[in-house]
C-alpha positions as CSV (number, residue, x, y, z in Angstrom):
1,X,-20.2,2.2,-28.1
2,X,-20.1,5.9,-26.8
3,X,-16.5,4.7,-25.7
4,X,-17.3,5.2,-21.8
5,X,-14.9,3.5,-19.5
6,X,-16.6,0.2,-17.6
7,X,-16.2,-2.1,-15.3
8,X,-12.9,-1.8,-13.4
9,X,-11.7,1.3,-15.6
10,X,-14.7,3.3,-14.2
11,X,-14.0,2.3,-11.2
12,X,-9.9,2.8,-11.1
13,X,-9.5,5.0,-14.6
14,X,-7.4,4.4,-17.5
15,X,-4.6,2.1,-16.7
16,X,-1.2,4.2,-17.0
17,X,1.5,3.1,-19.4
18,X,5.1,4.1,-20.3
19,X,7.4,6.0,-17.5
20,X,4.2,6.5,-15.8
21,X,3.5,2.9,-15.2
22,X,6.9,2.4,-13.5
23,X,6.4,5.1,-11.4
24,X,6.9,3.4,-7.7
25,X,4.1,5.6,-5.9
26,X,4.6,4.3,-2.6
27,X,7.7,2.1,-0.9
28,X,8.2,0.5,2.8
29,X,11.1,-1.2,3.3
30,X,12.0,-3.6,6.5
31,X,9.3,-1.3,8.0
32,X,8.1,-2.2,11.6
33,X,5.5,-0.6,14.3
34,X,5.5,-0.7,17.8
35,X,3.4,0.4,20.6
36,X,4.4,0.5,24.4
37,X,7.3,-1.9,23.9
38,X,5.3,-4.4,21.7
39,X,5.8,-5.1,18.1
40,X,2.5,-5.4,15.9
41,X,4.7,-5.3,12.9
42,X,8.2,-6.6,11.8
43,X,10.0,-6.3,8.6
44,X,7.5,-5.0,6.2
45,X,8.9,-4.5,2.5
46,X,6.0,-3.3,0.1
47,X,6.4,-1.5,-3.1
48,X,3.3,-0.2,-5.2
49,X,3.4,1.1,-8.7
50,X,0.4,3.4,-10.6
51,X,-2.4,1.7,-11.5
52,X,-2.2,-1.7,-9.0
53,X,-4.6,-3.0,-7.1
54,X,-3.5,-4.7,-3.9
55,X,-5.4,-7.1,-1.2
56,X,-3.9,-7.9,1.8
57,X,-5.2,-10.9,4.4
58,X,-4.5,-11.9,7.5
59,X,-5.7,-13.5,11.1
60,X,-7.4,-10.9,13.5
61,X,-4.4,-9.3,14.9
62,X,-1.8,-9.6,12.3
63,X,-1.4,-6.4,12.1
64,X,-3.7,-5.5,8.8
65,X,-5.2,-2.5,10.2
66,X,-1.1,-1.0,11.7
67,X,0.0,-1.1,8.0
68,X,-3.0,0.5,6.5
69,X,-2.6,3.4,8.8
70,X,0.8,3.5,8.2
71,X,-0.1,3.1,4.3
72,X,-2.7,6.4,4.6
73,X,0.0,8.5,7.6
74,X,-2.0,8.0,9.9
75,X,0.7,6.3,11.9
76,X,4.8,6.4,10.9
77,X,7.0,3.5,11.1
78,X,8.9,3.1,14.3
79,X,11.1,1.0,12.2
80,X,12.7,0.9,8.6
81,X,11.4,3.5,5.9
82,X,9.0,4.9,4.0
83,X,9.0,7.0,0.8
């Protein structure tokens, strides 16, 4: 082997380890979104740490698309935190 990374390493790089494995890269907490008086999301808590890999599911209109906008700034919480 010419030790090149495959499969999901190519794809996501080395997994981190040590401190920077811990790292929490990305927190909501009781996070919520409203638009024109109506609530598309309530109470989100979410923390992420280098090198996950999340998936998230849900009925049309659960409010999937709201927290990935929130997730890439597109959009700020009306509600709770993010850090």
């Amino acid at each position: 082997m010419d030790g090149s990374a495959t499969g999901v390493e190519a794809v996501l790089g080395a997994r981190p380890t040590g401190a920077a494995r811990d790292e929490q890269l990305l927190v909501l907490h009781d996070a919520g979104q409203s638009f024109d008086g109506v609530q598309v999301l309530r109470g989100v808590d979410l923390t992420s740490r280098a090198g996950e890999v999340r998936g998230m599911l849900g009925q049309t209109g659960s409010g999937k698309s709201t927290l990935i906008k929130i997730l890439a700034g597109y959009n700020h919480p009306t509600e709770g935190s993010e850090l």
